[in-house]
C-alpha positions in Angstrom: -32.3 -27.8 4.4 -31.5 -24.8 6.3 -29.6 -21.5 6.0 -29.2 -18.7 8.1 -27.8 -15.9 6.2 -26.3 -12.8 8.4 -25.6 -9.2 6.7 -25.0 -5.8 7.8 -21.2 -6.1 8.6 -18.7 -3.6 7.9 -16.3 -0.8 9.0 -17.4 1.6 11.4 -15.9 4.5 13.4 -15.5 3.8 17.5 -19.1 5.5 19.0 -20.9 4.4 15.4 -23.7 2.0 15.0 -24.3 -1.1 13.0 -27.4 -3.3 12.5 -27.0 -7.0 11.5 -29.7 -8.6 10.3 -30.1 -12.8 10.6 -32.7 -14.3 8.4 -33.2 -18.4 8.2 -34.7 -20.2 5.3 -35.5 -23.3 4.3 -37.6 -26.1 5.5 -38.3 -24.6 8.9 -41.7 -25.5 11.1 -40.7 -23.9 14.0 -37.8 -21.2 14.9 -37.2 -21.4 19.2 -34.4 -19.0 20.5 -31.9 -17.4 18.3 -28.6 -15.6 19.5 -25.8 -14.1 18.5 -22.7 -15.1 19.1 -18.9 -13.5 18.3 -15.6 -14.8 17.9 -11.7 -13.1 17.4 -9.0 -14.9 16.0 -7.2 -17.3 18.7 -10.3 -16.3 21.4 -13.8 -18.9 21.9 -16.7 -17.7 20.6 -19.0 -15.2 22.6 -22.2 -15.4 23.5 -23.5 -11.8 22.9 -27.6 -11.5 23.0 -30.2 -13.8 23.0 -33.8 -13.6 21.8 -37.0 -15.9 22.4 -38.9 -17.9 20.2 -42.0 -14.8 20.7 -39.3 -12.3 21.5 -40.6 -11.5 25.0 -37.3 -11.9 26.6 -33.9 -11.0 25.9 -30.7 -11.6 27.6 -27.3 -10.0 26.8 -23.5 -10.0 27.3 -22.5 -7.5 30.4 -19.9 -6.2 27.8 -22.8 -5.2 25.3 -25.5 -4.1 27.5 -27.2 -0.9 27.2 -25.5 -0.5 24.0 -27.1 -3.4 21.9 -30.8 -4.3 21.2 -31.7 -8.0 19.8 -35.3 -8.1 18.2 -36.8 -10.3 16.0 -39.4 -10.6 12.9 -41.0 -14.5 13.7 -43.5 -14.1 10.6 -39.8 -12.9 8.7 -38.2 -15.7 10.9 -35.2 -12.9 11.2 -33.5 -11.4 14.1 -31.8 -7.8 14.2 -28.9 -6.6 16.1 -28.5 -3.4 16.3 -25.2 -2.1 17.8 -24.6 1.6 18.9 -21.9 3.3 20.8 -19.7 0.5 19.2 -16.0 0.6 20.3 -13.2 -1.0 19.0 -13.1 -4.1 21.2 -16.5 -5.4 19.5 -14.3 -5.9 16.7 -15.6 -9.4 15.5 -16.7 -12.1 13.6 -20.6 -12.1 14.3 -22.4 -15.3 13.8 -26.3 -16.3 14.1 -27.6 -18.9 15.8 -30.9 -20.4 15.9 -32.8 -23.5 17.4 -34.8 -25.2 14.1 -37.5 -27.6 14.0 -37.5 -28.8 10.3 -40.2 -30.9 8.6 -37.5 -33.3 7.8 -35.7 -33.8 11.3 -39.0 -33.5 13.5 -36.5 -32.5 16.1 -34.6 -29.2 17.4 -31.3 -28.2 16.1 -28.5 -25.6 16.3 -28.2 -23.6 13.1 -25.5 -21.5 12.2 -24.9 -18.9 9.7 -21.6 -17.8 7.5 -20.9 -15.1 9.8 -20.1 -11.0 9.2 -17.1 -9.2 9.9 -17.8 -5.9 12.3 -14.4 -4.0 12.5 -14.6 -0.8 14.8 -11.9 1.5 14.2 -10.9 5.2 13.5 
């Protein structure tokens, strides 16, 4: 089985910073891209920032760029997003999202984590 576990959430003042952190666990072989994603109440979830599986290459959301940085710790197999210059309209619900190869399955898989509330405001 496996969990990915975000943290790092919270209430932050508009041109504040935040870092979320992502770690999976579990019976894991392999961890290929991972992403994070962001949804608001009546609105589809967002693709925000993606990472690859040896964190060469990283793509973002046009609303997010120059402001966040995705890394990620493969021997940790955990992914850090740190957001500065936050602004009220990255209010969210932040989820992690990985591609798992598991002993068990012997196949690739979306994982998903709880998700953590980021609320930007004064």
């Amino acid at each position: 089985q496996v969990q990915l576990v975000e943290s790092g959430g919270g209430l932050v003042q508009p041109g504040g910073s935040l870092r979320l952190s992502c770690a999976a666990s579990g019976s894991i072989f392999r961890i290929n891209e991972m992403a994070w994603y962001r949804q608001t109440p009546g609105k589809q979830r967002e693709l925000v920032a993606t990472i690859t599986s040896g964190g060469g290459s990283t793509n973002y959301a046009d609303s997010v760029k120059g402001r966040f940085t995705l890394s990620r710790d493969s021997a940790k197999n955990t992914t850090y997003l740190q957001m500065n210059s936050l602004k009220p309209e990255d209010t969210a619900v932040y989820y992690c999202n990985a591609r798992i190869w598991t002993r068990e399955t012997r196949a690739w898989y979306p994982y998903w984590g709880q998700g953590t509330q980021v609320t930007v405001s004064s």
